[in-house]
C-alpha positions in Angstrom: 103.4 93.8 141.2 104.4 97.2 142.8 101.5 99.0 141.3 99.0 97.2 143.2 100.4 98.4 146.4 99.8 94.8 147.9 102.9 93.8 150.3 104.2 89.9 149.2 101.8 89.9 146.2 104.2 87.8 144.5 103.9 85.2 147.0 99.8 84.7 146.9 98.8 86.0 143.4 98.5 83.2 140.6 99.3 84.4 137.3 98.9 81.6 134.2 100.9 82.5 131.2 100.0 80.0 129.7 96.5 80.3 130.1 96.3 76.6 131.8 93.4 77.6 134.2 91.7 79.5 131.8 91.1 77.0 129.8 90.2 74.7 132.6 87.6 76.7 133.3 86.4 77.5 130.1 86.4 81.2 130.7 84.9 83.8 127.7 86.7 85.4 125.4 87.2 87.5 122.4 86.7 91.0 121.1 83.1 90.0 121.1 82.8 89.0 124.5 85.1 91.6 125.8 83.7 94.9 123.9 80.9 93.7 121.3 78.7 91.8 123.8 75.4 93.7 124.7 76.6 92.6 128.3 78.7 95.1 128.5 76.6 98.2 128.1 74.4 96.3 130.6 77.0 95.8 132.9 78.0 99.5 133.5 74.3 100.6 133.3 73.8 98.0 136.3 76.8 99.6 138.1 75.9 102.9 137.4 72.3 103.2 138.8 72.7 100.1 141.0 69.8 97.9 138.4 69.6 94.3 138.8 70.3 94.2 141.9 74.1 95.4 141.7 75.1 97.1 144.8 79.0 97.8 144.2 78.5 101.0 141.9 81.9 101.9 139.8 84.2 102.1 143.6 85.7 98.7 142.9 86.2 98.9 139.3 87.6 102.8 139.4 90.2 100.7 142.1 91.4 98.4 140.2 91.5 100.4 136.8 93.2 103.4 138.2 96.3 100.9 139.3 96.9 100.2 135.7 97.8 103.8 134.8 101.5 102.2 136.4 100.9 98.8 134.9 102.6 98.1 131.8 101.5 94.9 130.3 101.6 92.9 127.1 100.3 89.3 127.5 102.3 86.2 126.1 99.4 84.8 123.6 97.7 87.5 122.1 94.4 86.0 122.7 94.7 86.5 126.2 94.4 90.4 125.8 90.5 89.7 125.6 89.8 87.4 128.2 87.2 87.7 130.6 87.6 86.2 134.4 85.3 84.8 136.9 84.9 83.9 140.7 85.2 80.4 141.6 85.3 78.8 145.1 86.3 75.5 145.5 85.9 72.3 147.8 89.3 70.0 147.5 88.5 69.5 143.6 84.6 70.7 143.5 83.5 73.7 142.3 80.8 75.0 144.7 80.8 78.6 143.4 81.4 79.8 139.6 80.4 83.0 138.2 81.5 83.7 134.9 82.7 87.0 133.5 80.4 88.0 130.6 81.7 90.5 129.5 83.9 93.7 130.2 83.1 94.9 133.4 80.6 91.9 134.5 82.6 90.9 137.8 81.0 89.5 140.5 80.0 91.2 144.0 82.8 91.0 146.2 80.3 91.5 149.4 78.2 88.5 147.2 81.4 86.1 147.1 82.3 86.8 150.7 79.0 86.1 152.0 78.3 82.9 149.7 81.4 81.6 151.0 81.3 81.9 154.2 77.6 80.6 154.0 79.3 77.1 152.3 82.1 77.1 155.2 79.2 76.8 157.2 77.6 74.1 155.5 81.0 71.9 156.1 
């Protein structure tokens, strides 16, 4: 936890080792999602030149991959070494946000998430 330079991580970070969540929600996974998907080339076009209406660029992602250069890491199922995440806001047990990895790289706005959930606090 170190690595990410984020004081009482430990406290406020969910980890699932078991993959519990993940499976919940379904998430993608698999080489093919991860690194055969023609998502992916898409993905890092979009964050690249700023297509589809992508806004973030490579800042975010350049963040969060330079902190695994001290991260040392070998999951507990081997499946989980290819699987993709999302974004999900929730109401008590609804789901009133989802946005689903597709592939490596495909991670929702963070600005996009902020906004979208603030816009639902509003909504009550």
């Amino acid at each position: 936890m170190s690595h990410l330079n984020i004081d009482d991580g430990a406290e406020w970070i969910f980890v699932d080792p078991d993959n519990t969540l993940y499976d919940a929600l379904q998430l993608n996974f698999g080489i093919a999602s991860t690194f055969g998907s023609i998502e992916t080339p898409l993905t890092f076009r979009d964050r690249i030149f700023g297509t589809n209406g992508r806004k973030d660029g490579m800042n975010d992602l350049f963040d969060v991959l330079g902190k695994w250069k001290d991260a040392i890491y070998l999951p507990p199922k081997q499946e989980q070494a290819f699987q993709q995440g999302g974004t999900f806001i929730f109401r008590g047990k609804d789901t009133v946000f989802a946005h689903y990895d597709a592939s490596a790289g495909a991670h929702a706005e963070v600005r996009s998430v902020v906004d979208r959930a603030i816009q639902i606090a509003k909504e009550g």
